[in-house]
Structures are given as C-alpha cells and as structure tokens.
N, C-alpha and C positions, 0 to 999 in steps of 0.2 A: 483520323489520319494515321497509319503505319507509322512508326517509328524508323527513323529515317538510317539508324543505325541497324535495325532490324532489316529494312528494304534492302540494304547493300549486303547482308550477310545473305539474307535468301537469293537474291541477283546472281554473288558468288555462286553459292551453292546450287543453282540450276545450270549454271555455265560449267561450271565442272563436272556436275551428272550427264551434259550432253558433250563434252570431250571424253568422257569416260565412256558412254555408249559406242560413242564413233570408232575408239580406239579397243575394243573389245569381240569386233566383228572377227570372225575368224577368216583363217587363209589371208590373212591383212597384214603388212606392212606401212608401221605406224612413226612419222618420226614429228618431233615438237621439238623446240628451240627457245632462245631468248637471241633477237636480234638489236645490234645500236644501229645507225645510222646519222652519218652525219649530210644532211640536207641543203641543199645549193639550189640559187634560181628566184625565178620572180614571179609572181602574177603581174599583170598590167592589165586597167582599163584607158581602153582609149573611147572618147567620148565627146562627141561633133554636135553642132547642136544651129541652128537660127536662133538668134536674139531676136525677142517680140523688140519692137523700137516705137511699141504706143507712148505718145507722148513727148516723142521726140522728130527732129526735123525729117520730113519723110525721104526714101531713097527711091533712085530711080526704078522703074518698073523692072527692069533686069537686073538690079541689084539688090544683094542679102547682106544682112551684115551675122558675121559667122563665128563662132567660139569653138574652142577645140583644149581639152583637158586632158592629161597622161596623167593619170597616180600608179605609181610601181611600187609595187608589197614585196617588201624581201621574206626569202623563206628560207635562211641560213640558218638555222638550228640544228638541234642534239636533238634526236628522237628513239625513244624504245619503245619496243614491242614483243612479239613473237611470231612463229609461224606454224603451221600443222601441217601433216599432209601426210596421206593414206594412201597406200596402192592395194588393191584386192584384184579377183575374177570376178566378172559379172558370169550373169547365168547360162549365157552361151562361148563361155570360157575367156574372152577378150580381158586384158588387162585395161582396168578402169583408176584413174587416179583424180582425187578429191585435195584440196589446198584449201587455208583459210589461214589470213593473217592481220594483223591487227598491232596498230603503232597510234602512240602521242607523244609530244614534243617535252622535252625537261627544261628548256631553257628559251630565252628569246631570242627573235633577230639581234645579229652586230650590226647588219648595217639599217640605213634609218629608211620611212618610207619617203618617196620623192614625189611632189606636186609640181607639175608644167604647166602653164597657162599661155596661150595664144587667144589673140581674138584679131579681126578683118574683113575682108571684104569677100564676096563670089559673086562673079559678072557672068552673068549668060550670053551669047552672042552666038545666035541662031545654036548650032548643034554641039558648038564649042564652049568650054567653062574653064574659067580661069579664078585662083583660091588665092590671094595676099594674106600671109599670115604675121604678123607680128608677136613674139613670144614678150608679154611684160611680168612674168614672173615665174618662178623657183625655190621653192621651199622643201625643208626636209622635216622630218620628227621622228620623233624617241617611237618606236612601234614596241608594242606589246602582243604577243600571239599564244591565243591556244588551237592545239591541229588536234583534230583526233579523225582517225581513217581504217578502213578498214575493207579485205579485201578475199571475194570466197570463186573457187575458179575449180574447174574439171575438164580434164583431160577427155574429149569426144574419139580419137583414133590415133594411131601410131603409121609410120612407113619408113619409108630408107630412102636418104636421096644422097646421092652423089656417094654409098658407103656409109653417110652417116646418120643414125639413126634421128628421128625428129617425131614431135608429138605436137598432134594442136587439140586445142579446145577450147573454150570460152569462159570469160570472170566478167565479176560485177563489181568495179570499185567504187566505195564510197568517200567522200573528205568531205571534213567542216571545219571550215576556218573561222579565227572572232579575233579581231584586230584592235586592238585600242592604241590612237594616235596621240603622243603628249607633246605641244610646245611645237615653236615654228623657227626655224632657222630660215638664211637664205637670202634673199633680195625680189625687188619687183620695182618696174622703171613704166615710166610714161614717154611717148612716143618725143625722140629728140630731148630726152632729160637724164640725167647718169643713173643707175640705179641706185635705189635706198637699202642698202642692208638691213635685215631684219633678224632679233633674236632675243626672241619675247616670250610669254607665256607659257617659261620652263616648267615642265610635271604637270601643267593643264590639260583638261584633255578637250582637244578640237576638232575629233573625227573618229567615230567608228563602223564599224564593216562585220558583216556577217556575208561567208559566203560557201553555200555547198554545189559541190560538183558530184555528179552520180555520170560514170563512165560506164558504161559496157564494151566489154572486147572482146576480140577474138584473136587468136595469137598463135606462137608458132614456135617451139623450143627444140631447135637442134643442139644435141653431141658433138661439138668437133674434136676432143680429142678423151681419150680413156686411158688408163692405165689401172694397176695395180693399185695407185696412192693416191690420185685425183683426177676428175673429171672436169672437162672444160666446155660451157656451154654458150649457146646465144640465143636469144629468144626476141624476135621481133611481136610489136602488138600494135591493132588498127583499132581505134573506136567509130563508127560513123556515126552516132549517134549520140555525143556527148552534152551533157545538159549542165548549165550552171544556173542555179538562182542569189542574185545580190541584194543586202539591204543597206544603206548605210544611212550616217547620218552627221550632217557636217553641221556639226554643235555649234561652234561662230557663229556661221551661216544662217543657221536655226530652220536649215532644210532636210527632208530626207528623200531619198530614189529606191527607187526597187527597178529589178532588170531578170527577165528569163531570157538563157541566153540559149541557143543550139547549135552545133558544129562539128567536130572531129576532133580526135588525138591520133599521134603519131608515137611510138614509144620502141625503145633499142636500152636491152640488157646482155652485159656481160658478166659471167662468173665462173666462178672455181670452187670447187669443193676437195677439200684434202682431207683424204681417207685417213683418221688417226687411229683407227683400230676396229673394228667388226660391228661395233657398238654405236659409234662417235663421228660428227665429220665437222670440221671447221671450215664454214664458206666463207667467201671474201667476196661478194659485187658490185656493179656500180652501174646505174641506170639513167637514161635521159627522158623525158617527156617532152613534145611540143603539142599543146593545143589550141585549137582558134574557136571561139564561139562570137555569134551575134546575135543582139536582141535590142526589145527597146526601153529604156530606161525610163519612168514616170516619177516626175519631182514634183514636191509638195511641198510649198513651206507653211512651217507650222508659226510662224513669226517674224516680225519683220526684220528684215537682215538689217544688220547695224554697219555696213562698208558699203551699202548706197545711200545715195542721198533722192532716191527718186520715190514714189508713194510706198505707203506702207503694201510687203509683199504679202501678208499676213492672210492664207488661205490661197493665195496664184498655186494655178498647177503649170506644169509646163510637162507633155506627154508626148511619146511618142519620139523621144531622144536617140538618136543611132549609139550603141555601145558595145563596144568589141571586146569580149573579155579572153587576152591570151598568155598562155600561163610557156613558160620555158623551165623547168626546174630537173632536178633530180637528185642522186644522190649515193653515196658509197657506203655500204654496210658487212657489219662483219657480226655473223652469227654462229652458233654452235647448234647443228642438230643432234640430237640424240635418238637413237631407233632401237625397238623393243616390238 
C-alpha cells in the first residue's frame, strides 16, 4: 500500500502538470483565481410513503393509511476554491473557451437540519382522492457537512443578441455532500394531546446522509454592460437531465434508504468583474439554483427500531417509497482572477 503521504504529493503533482499543460497552449488566454463563497439554501427530501398495517385492525377497502416526512439540509457555509479558464482559436479560427472550477466548504451549517412528520389517512372514491394529514412531530440537529464539488464547462459558439454579445455552451457539475446529524430538539404530540418537547441526545449522532448530484447543462452567458473597468454579465443554465443518488441512515431508527433520483435544474447568475489593471480582475457574483428530482427510495432495517412497540423490524424492507429530492440554494462569491 503507497504511503499515503506520498499518494497526496503525487495527486498534487499530476494536477499541477495538467494546469500547467492546459495553460502553456499557445495563442491562449489563461486566467486562474482563488474564489470564497458564502453559500445559502437548502436540500429538502420530501418523502410519501403507505404504512404496511400487518397486524393491525384492517382499513376499509379504499382506504390507506399514509406517512409523509420533510428533512431539510441547510447548506449556509464558507466555501473555497478556485477557477480556470482558457480562451484560444480552434483550428478553423473560432474562438473556443474551456472553464474548470472546483470548491469545499471550511466550516459548518449555522442553521440546524429540520425533521417533519405527518401521518393519516387517503380515501379513494371512484376518481376522486382525498389526503388527511396530521403533522405529530418536529425536530431539529446540530448538522455537520463536508461539500466538495466541482465544475468543467466549454463554450460551443458565440452571437449577438439585442447588441449584446452572448456565448453558450455546455458543463458537467459534480457535488458530494456527507452530513452528520447530532441530538434532537423540538417537540412531537399525539392526536388531541399537547405536545412534549424534546431535547435530548446532545452530540449523539442520529442521522447520517450521503448525497451526490451529477448535473449537466447547457447554458447561455450574455454581456450586458462593458466598459473600460468592468464588465457586467448574466448567464442563465437549464439541466434536463439531473441525477441525484442518496444514502442515509437513521441511527435511532437502525434503518437505512437509498434513492436514485432524475429531474431538472433551473439556475440564474449575476456578475461583475472590475478591471484592476491589464493583469488582474476582481469579480463579485451571486447565483441561484432550483432543482426537482424524483425517485424511489428503498429502506432496510438493519435492527429492530427501539420507538415501536410492534414485532421486531429486524431485516423488513419497505421499497419502492415516492422521494422528491429538491434542492433551492445558492450563493455570493468574490474572487480574484489573474491572467497571463
């Protein structure tokens, strides 16, 4: 086995032989940065499910008895990174431009993650469905997050619309998130009972989450204003094709899900770049995402949950769970490119 101190200095060292290629192409314009970014927004799964009710009094033929769960992942951090980005001629003289950037998070969520629980009824009558939901809990925890992402895109064509100049082309985004949940705040009630507050098992941990999303887009970056000192852009981006895989595992519980999700992003950047001298540019941006994906979630438990009282669950699966996984985030960064 490599020495693992060795593994990271060769890792370096190949990663900087291949910026250093890139940036060595001639007739090229090469600029690289160090970007902060402070991050705003949430993931949320929302997650519908039928209760099996073996063993218990049976319900009428058109009736379900129905669970419905929200956990929303804050994603308020500090994140650093960098960016690259290359413009040359290809071979039949068009200007061709290559991007690649890449961020991780330096600190944690401030705010905590949030558990919603409803559970009820769904009554079918003939073509008509009617959902009673009763919400009996809410709980929050201490989240812990590491984000590492990363992001490689080329410029396909240029034109002019409206006087302003615009370029589209296509990128391939990657993110990986890993979540550790500690402690439970909060409250939970029984139907016609007042709620119990809850705020217990500070620094324990009772929930973790792995989740990657792999976006591809296609996008669209106009100029709306130029000058001598700075330039002012906007750039819309579509995914149709956005893919999320989730793992988690609700430690209490002593359950775990997995979910492939598929859907779309929606995504709107604005920014500025102030020209500080021939060399140098100081941008300032700030971007939104919205995405919706859906898939189905497959839960296993590995033991029997210790907050029923009904047989041991120890080896139930429950598949084929509806789970919407949609993310609303963004965020405002201020970088310095340098070009050479």
């Amino acid at each position: 086995m490599p020495h693992p101190t060795r593994s990271r200095k060769a890792t370096f060292r190949h990663v900087f032989a291949s910026l250093m290629l890139w940036t060595s192409l001639s007739d090229a314009e090469t600029s690289i940065g160090p970007v902060l970014t402070r991050g705003y927004g949430t993931t949320l799964f929302r997650i519908k499910m039928v209760i099996p009710t073996t063993g218990s009094e049976p319900l009428p033929d058109n009736t379900d008895l129905v669970g419905q769960s929200e956990l929303e992942y804050p994603l308020d951090v500090q994140l650093v990174g960098f960016r690259l980005r290359q413009e040359f001629q290809n071979g039949r003289g068009k200007a061709v431009g290559l991007s690649f950037s890449a961020w991780t998070n330096y600190t944690d969520p401030n705010n905590s993650m949030v558990d919603s629980d409803w559970f009820g009824s769904k009554v079918q009558s003939g073509t008509a469905t009617s959902t009673v939901l009763f919400k009996f809990s809410r709980t929050e925890s201490e989240t812990k997050l590491k984000w590492h992402g990363g992001e490689a895109g080329m410029d396909l064509g240029r034109y002019t619309l409206l006087g302003n100049p615009v370029s589209y082309g296509a990128s391939l985004r990657v993110d990986a998130f890993s979540m550790d949940m500690l402690g439970v705040r909060g409250w939970q009630r029984a139907p016609d009972q007042p709620p119990i507050t809850l705020d217990t098992l500070s620094g324990q941990l009772v929930l973790t989450y792995a989740l990657i999303r792999v976006i591809p887009r296609i996008y669209a970056d106009m100029v709306l204003f130029e000058r001598k000192w700075v330039t002012w852009n906007s750039l819309l981006s579509l995914s149709p094709a956005t893919m999320a895989w989730d793992h988690d595992d609700h430690v209490l519980r002593r359950k775990s899900s997995d979910t492939f999700a598929f859907g779309f992003e929606l995504g709107y950047s604005l920014g500025f770049a102030f020209h500080l001298n021939s060399r140098m540019d100081l941008a300032i941006a700030s971007d939104l995402y919205w995405s919706w994906t859906r898939g189905k979630m497959d839960q296993r438990f590995y033991g029997d949950d210790p907050f029923t009282d009904s047989e041991d669950e120890t080896g139930l699966r429950i598949d084929d769970v509806d789970n919407r996984i949609i993310g609303l985030a963004g965020g405002i960064s201020l970088g310095l490119n340098f070009f050479f």
